[in-house]
Jmol script that loads the backbone (N, CA, C; Angstrom):
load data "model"
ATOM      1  N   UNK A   1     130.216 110.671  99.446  1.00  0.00           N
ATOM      2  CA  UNK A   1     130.056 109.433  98.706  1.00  0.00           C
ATOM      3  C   UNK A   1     128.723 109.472  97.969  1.00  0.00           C
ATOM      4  N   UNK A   2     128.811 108.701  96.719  1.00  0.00           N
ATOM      5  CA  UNK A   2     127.206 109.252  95.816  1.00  0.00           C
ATOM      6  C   UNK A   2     126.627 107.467  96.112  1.00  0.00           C
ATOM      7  N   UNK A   3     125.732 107.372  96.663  1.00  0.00           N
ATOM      8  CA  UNK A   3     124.424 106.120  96.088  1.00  0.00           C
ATOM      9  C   UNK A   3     123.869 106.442  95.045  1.00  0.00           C
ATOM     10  N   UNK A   4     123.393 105.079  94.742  1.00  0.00           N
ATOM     11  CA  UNK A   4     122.488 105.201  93.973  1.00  0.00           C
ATOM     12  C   UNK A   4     120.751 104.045  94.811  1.00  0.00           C
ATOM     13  N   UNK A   5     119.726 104.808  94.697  1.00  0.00           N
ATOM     14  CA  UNK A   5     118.800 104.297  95.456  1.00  0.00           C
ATOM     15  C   UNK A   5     117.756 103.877  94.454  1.00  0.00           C
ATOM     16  N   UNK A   6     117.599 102.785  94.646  1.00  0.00           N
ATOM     17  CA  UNK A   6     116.755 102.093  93.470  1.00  0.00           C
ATOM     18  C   UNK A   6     115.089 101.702  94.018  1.00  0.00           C
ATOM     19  N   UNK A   7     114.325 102.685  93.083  1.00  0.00           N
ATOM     20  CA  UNK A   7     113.005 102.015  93.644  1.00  0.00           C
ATOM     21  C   UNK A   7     112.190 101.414  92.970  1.00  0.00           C
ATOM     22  N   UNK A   8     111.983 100.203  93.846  1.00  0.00           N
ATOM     23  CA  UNK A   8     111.291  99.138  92.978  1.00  0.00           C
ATOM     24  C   UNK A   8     110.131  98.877  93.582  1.00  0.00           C
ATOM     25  N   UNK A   9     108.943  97.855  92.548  1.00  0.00           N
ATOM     26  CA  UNK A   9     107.835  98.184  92.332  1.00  0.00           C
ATOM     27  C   UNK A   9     107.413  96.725  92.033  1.00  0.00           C
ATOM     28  N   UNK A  10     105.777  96.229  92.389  1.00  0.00           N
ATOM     29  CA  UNK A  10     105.002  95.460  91.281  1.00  0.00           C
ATOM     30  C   UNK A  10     104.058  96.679  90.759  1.00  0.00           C
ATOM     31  N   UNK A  11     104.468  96.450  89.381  1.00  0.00           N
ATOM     32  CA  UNK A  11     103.526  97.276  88.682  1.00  0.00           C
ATOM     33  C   UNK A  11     101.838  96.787  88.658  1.00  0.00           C
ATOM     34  N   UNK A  12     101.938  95.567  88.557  1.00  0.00           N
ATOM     35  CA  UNK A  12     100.479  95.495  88.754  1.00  0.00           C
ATOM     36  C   UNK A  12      99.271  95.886  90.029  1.00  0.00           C
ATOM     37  N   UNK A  13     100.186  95.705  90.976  1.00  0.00           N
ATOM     38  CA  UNK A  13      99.702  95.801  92.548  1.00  0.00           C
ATOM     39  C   UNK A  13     100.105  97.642  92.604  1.00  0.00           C
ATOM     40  N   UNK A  14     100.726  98.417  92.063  1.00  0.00           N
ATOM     41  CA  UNK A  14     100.820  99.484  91.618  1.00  0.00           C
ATOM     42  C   UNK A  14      99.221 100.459  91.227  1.00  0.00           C
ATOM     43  N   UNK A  15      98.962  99.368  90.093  1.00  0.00           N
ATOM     44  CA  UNK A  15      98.141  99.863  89.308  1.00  0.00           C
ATOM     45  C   UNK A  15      96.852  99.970  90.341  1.00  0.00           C
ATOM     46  N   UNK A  16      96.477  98.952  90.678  1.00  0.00           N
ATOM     47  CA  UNK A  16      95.036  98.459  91.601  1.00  0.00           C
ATOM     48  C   UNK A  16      95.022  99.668  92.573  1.00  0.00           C
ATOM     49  N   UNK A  17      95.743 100.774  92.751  1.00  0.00           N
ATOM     50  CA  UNK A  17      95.543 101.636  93.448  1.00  0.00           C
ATOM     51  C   UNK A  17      94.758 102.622  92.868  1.00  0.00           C
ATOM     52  N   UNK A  18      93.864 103.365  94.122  1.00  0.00           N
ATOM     53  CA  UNK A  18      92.869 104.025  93.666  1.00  0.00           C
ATOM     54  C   UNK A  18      93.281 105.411  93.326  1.00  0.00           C
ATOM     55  N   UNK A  19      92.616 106.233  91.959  1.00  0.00           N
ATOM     56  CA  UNK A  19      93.201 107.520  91.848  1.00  0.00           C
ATOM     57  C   UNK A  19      93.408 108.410  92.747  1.00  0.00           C
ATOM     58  N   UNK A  20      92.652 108.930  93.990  1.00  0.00           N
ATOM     59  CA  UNK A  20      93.086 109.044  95.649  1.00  0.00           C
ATOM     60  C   UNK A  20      94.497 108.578  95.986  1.00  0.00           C
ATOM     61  N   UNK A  21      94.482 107.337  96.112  1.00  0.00           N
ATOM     62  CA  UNK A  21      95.783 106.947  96.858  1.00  0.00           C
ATOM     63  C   UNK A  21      97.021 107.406  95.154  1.00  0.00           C
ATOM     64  N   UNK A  22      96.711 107.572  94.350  1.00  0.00           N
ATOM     65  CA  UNK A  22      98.085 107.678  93.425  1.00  0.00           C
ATOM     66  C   UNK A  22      98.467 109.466  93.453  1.00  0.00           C
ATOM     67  N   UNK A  23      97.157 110.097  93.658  1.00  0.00           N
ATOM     68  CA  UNK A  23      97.746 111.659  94.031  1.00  0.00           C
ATOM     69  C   UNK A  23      98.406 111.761  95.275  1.00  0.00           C
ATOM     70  N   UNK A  24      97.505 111.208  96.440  1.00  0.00           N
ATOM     71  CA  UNK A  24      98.532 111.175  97.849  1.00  0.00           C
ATOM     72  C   UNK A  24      99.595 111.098  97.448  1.00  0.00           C
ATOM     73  N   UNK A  25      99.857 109.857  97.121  1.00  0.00           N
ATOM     74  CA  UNK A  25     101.313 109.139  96.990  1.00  0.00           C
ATOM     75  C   UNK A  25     102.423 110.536  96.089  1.00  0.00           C
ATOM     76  N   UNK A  26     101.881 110.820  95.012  1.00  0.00           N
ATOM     77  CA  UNK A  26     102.776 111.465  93.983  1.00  0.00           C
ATOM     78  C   UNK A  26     102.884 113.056  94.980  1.00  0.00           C
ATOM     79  N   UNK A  27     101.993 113.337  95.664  1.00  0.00           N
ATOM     80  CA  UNK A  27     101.969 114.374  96.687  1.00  0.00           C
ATOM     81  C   UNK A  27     103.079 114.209  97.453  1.00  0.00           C
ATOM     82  N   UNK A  28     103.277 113.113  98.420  1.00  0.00           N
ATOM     83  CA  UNK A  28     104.033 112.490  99.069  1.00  0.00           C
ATOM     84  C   UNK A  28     105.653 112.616  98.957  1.00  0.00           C
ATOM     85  N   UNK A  29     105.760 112.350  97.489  1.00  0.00           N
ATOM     86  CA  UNK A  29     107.254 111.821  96.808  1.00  0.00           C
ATOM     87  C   UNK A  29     107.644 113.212  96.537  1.00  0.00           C
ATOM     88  N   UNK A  30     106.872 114.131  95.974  1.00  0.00           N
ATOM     89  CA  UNK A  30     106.991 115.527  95.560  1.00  0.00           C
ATOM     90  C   UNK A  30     107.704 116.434  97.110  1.00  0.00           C
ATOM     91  N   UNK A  31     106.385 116.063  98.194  1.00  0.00           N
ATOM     92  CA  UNK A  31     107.586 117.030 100.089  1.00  0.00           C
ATOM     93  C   UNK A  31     108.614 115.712 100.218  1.00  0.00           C
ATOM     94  N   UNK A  32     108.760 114.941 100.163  1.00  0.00           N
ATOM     95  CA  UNK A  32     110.098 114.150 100.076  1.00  0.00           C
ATOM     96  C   UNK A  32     111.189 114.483  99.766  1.00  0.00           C
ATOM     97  N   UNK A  33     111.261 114.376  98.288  1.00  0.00           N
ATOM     98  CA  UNK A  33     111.922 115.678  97.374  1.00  0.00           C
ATOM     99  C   UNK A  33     112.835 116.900  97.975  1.00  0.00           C
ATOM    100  N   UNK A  34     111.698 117.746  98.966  1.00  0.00           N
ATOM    101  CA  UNK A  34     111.614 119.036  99.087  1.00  0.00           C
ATOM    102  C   UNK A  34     112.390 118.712 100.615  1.00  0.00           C
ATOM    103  N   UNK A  35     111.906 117.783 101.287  1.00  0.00           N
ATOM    104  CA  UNK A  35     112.484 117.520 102.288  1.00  0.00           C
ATOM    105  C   UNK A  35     113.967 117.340 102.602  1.00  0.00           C
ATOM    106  N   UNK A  36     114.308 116.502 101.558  1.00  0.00           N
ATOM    107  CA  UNK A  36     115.380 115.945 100.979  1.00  0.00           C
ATOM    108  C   UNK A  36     116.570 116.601 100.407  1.00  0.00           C
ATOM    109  N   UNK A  37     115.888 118.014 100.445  1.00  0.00           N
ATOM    110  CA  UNK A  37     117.205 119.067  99.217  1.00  0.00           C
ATOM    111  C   UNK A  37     118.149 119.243  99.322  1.00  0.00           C
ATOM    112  N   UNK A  38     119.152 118.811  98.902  1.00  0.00           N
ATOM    113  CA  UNK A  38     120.473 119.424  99.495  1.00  0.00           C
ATOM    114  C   UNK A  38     121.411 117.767  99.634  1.00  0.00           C
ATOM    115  N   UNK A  39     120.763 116.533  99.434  1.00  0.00           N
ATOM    116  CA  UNK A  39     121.224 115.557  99.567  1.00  0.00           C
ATOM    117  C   UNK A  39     121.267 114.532  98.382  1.00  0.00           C
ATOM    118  N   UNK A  40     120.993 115.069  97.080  1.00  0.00           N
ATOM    119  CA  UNK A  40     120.846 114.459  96.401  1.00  0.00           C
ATOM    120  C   UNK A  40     122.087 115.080  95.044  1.00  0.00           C
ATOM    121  N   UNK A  41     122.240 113.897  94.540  1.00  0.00           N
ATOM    122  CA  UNK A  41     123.857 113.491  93.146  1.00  0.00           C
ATOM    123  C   UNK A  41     122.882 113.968  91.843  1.00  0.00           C
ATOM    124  N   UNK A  42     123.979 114.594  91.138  1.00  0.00           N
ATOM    125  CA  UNK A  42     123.521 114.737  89.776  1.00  0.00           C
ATOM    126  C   UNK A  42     121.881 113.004  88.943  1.00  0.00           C
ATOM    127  N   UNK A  43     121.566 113.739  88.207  1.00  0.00           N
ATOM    128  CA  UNK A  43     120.974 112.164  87.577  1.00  0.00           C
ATOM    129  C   UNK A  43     119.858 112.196  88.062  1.00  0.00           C
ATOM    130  N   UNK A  44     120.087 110.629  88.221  1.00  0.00           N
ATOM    131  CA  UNK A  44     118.582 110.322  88.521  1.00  0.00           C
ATOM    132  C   UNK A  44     116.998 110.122  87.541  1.00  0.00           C
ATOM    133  N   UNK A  45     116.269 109.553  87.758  1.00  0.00           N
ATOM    134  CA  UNK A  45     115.206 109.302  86.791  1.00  0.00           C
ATOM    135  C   UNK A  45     114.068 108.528  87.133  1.00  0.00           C
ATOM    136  N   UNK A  46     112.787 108.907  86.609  1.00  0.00           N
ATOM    137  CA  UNK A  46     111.727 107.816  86.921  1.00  0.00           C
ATOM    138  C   UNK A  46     111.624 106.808  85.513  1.00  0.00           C
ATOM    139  N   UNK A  47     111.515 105.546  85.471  1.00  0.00           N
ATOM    140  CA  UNK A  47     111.516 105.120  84.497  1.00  0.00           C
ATOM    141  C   UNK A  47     109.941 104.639  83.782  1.00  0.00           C
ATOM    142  N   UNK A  48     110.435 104.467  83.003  1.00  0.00           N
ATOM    143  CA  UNK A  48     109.019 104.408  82.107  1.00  0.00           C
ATOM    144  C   UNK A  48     108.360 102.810  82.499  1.00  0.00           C
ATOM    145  N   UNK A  49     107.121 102.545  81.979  1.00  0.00           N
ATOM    146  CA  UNK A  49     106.728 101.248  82.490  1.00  0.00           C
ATOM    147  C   UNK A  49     107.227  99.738  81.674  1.00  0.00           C
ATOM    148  N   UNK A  50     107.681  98.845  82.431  1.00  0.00           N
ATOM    149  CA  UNK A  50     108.639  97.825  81.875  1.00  0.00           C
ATOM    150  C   UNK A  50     107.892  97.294  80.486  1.00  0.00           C
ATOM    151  N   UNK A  51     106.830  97.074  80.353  1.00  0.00           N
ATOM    152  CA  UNK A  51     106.202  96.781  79.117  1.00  0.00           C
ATOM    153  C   UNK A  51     106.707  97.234  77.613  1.00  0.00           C
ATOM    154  N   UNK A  52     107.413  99.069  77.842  1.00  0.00           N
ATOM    155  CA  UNK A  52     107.907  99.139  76.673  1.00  0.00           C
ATOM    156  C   UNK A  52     109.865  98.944  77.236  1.00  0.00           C
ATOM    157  N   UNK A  53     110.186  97.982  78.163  1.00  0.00           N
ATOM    158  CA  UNK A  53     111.683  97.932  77.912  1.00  0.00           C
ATOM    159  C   UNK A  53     112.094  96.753  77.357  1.00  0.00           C
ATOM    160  N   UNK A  54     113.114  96.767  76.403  1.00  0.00           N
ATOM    161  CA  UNK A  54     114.173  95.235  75.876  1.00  0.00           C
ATOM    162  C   UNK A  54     115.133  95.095  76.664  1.00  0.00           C
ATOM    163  N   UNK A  55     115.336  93.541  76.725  1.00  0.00           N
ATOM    164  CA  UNK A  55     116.646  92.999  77.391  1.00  0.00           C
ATOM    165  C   UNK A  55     117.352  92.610  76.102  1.00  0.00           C
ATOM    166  N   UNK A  56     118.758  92.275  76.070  1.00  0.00           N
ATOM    167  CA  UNK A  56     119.304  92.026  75.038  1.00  0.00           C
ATOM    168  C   UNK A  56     120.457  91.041  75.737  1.00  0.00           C
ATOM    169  N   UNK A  57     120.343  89.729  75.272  1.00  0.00           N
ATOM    170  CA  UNK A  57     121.351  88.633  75.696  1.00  0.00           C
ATOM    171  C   UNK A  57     121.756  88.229  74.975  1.00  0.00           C
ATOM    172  N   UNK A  58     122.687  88.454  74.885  1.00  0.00           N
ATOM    173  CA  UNK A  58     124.079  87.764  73.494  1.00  0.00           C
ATOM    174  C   UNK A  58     123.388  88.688  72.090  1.00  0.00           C
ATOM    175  N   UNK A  59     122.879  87.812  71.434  1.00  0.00           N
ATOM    176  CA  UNK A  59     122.107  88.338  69.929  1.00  0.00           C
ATOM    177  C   UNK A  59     120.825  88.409  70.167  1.00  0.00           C
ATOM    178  N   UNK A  60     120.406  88.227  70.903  1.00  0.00           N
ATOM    179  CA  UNK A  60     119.004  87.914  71.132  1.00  0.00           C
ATOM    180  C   UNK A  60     118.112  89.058  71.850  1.00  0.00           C
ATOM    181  N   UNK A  61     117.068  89.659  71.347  1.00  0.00           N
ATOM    182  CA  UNK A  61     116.421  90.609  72.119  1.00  0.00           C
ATOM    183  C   UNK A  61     115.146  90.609  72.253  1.00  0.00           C
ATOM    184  N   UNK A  62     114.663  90.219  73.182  1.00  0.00           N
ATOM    185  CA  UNK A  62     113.459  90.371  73.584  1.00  0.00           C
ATOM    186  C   UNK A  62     112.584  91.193  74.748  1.00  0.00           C
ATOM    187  N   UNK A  63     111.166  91.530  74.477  1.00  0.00           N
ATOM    188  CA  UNK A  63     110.374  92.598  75.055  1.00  0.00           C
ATOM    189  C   UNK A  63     110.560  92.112  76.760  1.00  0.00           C
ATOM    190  N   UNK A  64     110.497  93.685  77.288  1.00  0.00           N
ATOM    191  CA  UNK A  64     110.693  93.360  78.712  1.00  0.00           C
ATOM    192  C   UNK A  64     111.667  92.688  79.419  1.00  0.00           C
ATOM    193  N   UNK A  65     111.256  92.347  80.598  1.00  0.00           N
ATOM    194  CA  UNK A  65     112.576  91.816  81.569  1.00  0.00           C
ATOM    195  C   UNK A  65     112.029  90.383  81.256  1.00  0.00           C
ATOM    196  N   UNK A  66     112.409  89.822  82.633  1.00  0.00           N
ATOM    197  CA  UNK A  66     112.131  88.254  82.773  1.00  0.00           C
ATOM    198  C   UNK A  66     110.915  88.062  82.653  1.00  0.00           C
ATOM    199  N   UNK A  67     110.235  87.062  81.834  1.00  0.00           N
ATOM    200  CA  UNK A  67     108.994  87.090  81.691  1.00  0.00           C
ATOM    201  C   UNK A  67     108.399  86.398  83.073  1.00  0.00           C
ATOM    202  N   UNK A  68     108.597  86.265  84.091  1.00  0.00           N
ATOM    203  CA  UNK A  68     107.938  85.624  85.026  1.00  0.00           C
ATOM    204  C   UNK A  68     108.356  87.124  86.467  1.00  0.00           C
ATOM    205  N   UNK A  69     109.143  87.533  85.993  1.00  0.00           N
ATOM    206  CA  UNK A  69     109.375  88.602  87.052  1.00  0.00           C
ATOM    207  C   UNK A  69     108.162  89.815  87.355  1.00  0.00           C
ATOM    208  N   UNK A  70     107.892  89.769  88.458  1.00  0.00           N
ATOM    209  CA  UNK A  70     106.990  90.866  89.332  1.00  0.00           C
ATOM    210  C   UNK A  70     106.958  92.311  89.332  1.00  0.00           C
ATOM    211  N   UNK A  71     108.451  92.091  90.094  1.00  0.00           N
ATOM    212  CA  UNK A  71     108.846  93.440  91.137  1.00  0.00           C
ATOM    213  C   UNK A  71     110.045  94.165  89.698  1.00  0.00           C
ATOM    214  N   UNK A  72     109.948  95.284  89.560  1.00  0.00           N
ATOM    215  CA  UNK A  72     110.741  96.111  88.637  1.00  0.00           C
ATOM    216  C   UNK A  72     111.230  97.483  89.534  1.00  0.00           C
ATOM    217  N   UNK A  73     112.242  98.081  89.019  1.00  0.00           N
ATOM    218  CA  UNK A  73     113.339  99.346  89.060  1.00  0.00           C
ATOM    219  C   UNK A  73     112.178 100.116  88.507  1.00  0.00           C
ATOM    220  N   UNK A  74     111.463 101.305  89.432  1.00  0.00           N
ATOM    221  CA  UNK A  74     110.677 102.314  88.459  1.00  0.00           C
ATOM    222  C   UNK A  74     111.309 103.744  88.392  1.00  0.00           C
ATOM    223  N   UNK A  75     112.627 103.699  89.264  1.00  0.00           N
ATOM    224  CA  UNK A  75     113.281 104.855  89.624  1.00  0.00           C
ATOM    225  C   UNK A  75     114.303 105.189  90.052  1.00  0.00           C
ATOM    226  N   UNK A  76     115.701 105.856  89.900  1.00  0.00           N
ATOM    227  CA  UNK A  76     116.422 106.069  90.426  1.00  0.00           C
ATOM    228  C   UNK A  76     117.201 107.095  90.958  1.00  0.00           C
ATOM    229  N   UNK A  77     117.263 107.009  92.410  1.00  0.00           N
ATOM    230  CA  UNK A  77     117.699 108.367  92.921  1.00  0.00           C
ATOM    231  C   UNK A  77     119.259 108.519  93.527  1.00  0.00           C
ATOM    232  N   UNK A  78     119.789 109.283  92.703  1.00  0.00           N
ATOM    233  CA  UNK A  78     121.131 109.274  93.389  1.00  0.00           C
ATOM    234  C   UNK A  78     121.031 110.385  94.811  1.00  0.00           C
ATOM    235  N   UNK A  79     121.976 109.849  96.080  1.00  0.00           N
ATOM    236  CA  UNK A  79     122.166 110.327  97.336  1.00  0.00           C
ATOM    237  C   UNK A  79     123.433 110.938  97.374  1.00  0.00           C
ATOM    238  N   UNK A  80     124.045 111.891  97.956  1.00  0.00           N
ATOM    239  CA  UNK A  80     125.431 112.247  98.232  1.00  0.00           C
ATOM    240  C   UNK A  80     125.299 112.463  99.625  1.00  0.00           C
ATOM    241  N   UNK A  81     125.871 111.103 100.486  1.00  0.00           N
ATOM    242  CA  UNK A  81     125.908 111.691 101.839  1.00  0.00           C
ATOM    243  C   UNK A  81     127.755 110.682 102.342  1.00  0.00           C
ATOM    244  N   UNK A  82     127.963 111.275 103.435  1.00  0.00           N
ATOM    245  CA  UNK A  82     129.103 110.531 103.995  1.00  0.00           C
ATOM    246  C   UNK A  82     129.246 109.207 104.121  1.00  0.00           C
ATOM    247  N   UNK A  83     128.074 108.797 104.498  1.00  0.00           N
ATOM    248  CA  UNK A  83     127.833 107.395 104.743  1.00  0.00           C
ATOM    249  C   UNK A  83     126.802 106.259 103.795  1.00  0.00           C
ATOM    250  N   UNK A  84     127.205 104.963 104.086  1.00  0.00           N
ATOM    251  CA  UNK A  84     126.225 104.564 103.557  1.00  0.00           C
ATOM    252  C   UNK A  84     124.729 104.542 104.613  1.00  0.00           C
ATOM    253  N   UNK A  85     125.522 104.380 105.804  1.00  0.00           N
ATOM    254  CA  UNK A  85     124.358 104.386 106.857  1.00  0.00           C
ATOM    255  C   UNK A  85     123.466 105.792 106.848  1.00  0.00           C
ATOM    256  N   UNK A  86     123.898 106.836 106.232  1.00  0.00           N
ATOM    257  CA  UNK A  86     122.707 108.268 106.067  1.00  0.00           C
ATOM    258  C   UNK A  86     122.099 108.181 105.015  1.00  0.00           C
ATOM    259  N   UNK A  87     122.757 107.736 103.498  1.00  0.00           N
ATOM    260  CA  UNK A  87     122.161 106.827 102.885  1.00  0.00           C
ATOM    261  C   UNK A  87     120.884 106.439 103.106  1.00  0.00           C
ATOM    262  N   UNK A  88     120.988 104.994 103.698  1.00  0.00           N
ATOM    263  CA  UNK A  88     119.954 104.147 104.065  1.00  0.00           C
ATOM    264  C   UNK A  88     118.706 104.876 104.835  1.00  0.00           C
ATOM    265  N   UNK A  89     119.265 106.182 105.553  1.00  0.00           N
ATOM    266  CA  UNK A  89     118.280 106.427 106.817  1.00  0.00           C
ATOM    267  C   UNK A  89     117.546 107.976 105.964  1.00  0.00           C
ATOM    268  N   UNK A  90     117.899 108.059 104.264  1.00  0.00           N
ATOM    269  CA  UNK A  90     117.241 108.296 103.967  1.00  0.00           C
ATOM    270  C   UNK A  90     116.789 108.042 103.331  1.00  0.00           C
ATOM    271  N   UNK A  91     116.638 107.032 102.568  1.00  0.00           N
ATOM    272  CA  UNK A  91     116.025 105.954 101.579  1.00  0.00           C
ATOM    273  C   UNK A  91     114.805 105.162 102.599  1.00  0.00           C
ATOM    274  N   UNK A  92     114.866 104.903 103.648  1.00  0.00           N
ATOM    275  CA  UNK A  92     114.023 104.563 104.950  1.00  0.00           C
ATOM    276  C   UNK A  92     112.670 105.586 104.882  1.00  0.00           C
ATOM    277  N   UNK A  93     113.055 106.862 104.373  1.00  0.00           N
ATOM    278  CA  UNK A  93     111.675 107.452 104.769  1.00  0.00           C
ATOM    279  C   UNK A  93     111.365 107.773 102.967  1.00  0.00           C
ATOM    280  N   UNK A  94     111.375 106.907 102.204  1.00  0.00           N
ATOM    281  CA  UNK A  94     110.755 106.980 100.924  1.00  0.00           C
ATOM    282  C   UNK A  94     109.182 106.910 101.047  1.00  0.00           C
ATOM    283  N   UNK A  95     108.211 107.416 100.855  1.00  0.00           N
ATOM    284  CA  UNK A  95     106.645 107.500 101.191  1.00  0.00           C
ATOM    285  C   UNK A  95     106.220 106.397 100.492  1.00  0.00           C
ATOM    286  N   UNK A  96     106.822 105.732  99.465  1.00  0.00           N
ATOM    287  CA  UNK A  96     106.081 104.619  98.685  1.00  0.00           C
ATOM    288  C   UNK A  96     106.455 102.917  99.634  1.00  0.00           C
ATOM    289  N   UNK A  97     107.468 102.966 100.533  1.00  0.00           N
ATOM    290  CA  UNK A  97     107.730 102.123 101.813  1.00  0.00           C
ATOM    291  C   UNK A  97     106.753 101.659 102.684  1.00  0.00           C
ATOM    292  N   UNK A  98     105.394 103.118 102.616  1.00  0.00           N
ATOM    293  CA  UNK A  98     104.154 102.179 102.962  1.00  0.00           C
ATOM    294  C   UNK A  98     103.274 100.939 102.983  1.00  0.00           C
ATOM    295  N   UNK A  99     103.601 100.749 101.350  1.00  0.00           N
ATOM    296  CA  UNK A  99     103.298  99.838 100.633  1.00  0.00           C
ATOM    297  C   UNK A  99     103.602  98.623 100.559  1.00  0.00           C
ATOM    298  N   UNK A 100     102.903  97.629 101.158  1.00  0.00           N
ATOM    299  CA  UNK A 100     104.038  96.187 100.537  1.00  0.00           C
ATOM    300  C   UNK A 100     104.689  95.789  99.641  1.00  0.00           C
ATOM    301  N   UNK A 101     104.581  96.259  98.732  1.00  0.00           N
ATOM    302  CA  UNK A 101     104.633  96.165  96.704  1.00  0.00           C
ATOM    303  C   UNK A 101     105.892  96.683  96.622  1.00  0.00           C
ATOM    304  N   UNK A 102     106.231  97.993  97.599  1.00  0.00           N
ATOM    305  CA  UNK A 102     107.283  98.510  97.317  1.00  0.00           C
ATOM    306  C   UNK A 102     108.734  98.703  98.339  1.00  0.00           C
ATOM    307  N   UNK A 103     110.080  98.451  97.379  1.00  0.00           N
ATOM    308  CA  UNK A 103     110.991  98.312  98.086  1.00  0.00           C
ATOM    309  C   UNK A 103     112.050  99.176  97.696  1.00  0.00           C
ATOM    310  N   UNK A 104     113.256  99.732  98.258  1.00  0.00           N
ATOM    311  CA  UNK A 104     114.300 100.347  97.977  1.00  0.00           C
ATOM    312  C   UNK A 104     115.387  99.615  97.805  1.00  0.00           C
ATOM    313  N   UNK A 105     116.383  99.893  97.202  1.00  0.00           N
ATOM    314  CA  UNK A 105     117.402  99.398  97.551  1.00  0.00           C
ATOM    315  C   UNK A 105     118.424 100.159  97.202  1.00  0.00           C
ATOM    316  N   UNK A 106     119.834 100.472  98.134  1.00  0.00           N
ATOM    317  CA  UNK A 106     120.883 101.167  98.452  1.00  0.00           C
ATOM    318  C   UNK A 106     121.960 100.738  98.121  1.00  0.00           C
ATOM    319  N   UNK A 107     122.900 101.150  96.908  1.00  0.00           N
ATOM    320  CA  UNK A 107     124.432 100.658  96.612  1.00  0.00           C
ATOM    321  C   UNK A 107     125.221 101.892  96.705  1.00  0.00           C
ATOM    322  N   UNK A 108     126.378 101.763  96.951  1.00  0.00           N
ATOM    323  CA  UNK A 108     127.242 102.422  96.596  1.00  0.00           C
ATOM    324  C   UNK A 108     127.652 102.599  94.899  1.00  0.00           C
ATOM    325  N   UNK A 109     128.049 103.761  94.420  1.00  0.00           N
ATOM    326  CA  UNK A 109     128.034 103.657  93.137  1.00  0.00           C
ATOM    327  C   UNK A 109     130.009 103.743  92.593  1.00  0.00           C
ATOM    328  N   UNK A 110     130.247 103.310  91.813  1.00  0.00           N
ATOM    329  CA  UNK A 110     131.758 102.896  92.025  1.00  0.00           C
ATOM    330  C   UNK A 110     132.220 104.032  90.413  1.00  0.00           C
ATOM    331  N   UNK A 111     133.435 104.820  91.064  1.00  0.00           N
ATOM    332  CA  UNK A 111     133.991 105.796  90.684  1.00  0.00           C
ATOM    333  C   UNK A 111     135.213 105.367  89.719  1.00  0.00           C
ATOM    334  N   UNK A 112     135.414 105.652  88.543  1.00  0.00           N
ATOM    335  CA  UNK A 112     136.191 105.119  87.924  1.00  0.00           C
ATOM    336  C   UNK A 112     136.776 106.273  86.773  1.00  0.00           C
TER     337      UNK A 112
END
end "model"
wireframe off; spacefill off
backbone 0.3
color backbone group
């Protein structure tokens, strides 16, 4: 079965981190990765910072997401495991989970 694992972020509380803690971290995500091999779906992507994304509602398009919204999608990792529960139990050891700022989240992705 393929997930898709969504990692989300406040970019600002992001930022306030010290250049130290942003190599750890990118250190971190990199043996994750490596840890991880063999369990991961075509795809996947880090996304760029929400400042340059548009939403588009009906005719209407404007900069960024919700203008009052925080927490953003900075990444997405597709999983191929049997379950959703192996899934989850590896989305659980994401290194950026340290963080309060940051959260995962786990769907099933629907085949059509």
């Amino acid at each position: 079965m393929r997930y898709a694992m969504l990692i989300v972020s406040d970019e600002a509380l992001e930022d306030a981190a010290s250049p130290e803690e942003t190599k750890e971290h990118e250190a971190a995500v990199w043996a994750w990765f490596e840890r991880w091999d063999g369990h991961f779906g075509e795809g996947g992507a880090e996304l760029q910072r929400v400042a340059g994304a548009r939403t588009i509602r009906g005719e209407v398009v404007t900069d960024g997401p919700y203008v009052e919204l925080k927490e953003v999608i900075g990444g997405i990792v597709f999983l191929e495991t049997p379950t959703l529960e192996e899934a989850v139990e590896i989305a659980r050891t994401w290194p950026g989970l340290k963080y309060p700022y940051v959260s995962v989240e786990v769907r099933g992705t629907v085949s059509r």
